[in-house]
SERO-4910 file (N, C-alpha, C, O; in steps of 0.05 Angstrom, whole numbers):
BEGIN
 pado doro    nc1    nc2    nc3   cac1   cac2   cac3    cc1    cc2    cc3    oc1    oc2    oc3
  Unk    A   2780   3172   3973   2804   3180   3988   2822   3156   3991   2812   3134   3995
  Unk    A   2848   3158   3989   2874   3144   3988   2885   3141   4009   2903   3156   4018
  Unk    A   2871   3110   4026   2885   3111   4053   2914   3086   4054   2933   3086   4069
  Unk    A   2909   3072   4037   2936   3037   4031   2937   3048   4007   2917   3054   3995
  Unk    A   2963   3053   3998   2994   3061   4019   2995   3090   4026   2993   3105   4007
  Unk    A   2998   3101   4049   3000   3131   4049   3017   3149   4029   3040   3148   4020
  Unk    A   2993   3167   4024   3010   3183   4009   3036   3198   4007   3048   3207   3987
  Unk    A   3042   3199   4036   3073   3212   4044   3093   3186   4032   3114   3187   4018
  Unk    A   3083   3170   4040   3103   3145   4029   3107   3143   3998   3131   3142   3990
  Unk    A   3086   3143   3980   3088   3149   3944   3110   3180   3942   3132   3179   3931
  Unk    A   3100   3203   3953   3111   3227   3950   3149   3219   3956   3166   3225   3940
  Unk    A   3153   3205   3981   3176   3203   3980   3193   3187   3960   3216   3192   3952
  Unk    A   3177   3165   3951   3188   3143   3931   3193   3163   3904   3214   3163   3891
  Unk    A   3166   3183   3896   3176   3201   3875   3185   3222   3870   3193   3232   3850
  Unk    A   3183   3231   3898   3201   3270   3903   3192   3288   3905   3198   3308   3919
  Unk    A   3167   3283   3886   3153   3303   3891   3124   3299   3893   3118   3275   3897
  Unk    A   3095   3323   3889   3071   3311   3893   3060   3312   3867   3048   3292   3860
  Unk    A   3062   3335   3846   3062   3342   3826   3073   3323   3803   3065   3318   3781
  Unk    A   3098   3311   3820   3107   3289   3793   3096   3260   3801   3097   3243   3784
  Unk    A   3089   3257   3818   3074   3237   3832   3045   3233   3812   3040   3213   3799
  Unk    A   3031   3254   3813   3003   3264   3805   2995   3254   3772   2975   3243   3762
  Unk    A   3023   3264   3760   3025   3251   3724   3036   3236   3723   3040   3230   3699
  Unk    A   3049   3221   3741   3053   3183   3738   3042   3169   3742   3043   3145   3736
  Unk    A   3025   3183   3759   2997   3162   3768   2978   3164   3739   2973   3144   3726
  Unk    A   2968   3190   3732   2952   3198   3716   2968   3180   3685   2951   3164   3677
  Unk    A   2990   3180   3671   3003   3169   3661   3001   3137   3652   2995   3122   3633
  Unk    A   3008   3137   3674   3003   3099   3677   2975   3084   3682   2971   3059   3680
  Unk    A   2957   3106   3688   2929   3104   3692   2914   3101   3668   2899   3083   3661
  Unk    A   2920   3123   3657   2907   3121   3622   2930   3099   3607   2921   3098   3584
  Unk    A   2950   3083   3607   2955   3064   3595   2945   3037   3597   2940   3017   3584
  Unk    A   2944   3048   3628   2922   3011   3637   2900   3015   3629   2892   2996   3617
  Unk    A   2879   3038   3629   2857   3036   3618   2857   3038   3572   2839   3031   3557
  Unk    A   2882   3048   3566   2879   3035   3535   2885   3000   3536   2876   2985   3518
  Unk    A   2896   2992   3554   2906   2964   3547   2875   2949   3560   2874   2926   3551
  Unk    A   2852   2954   3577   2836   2939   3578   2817   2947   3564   2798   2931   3567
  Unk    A   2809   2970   3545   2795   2964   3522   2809   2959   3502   2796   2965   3482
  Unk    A   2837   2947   3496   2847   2934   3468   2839   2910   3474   2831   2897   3455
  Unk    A   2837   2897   3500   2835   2858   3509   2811   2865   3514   2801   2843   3513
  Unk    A   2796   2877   3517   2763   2874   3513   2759   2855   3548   2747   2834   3553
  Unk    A   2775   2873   3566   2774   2862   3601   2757   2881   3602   2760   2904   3594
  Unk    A   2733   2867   3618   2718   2883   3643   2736   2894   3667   2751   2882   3682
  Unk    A   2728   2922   3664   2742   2936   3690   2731   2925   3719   2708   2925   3727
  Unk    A   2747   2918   3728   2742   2905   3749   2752   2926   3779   2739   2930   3799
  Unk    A   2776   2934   3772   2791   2958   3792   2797   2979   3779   2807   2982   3757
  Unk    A   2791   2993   3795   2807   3021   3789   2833   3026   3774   2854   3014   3781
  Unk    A   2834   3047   3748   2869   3039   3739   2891   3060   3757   2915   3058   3763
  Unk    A   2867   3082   3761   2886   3093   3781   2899   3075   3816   2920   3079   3829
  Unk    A   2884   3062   3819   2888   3048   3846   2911   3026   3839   2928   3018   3855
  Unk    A   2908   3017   3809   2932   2999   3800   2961   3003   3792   2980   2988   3792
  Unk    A   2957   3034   3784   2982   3053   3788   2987   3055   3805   3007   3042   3810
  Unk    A   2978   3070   3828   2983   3070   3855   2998   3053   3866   3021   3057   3876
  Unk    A   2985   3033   3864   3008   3006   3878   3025   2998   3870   3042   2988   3884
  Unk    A   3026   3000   3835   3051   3000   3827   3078   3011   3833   3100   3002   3840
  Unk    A   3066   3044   3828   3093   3059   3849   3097   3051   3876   3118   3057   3887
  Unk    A   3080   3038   3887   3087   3029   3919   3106   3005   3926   3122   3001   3945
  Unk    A   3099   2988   3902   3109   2956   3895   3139   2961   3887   3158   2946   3889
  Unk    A   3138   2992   3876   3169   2994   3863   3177   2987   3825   3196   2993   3811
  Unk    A   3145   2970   3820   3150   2961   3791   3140   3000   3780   3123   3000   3762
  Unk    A   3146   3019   3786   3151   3047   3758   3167   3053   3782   3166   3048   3806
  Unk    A   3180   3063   3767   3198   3079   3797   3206   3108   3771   3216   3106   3748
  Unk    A   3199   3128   3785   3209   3155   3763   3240   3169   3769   3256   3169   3788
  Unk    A   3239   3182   3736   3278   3185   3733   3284   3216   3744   3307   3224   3744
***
């Protein structure tokens, strides 16, 4: 369960919950192709690193 950053707070940054859901999922499977191309041990979650991305502001959706 997803308590840092509330979820009302991501939903507002993206509009919706649905479009929220496949930018997370999105950006989730790109971080996880880019740490088996560099051969990184998963260390965190890629969804939890999306997450904060949209929170940080570095994806912001169109």
């Amino acid at each position: 369960m997803l308590l840092e950053p509330p979820i009302d707070v991501l939903i507002e940054k993206v509009g919706n919950p649905y479009k929220l859901a496949v930018i997370i999922g999105k950006r989730s499977k790109i971080l996880q192709q880019k740490s088996v191309e560099e051969f990184q041990p998963l260390a965190s979650p890629k969804v939890t690193k999306a997450v904060y991305e949209i929170y940080n502001g570095k994806i912001v959706a169109e």
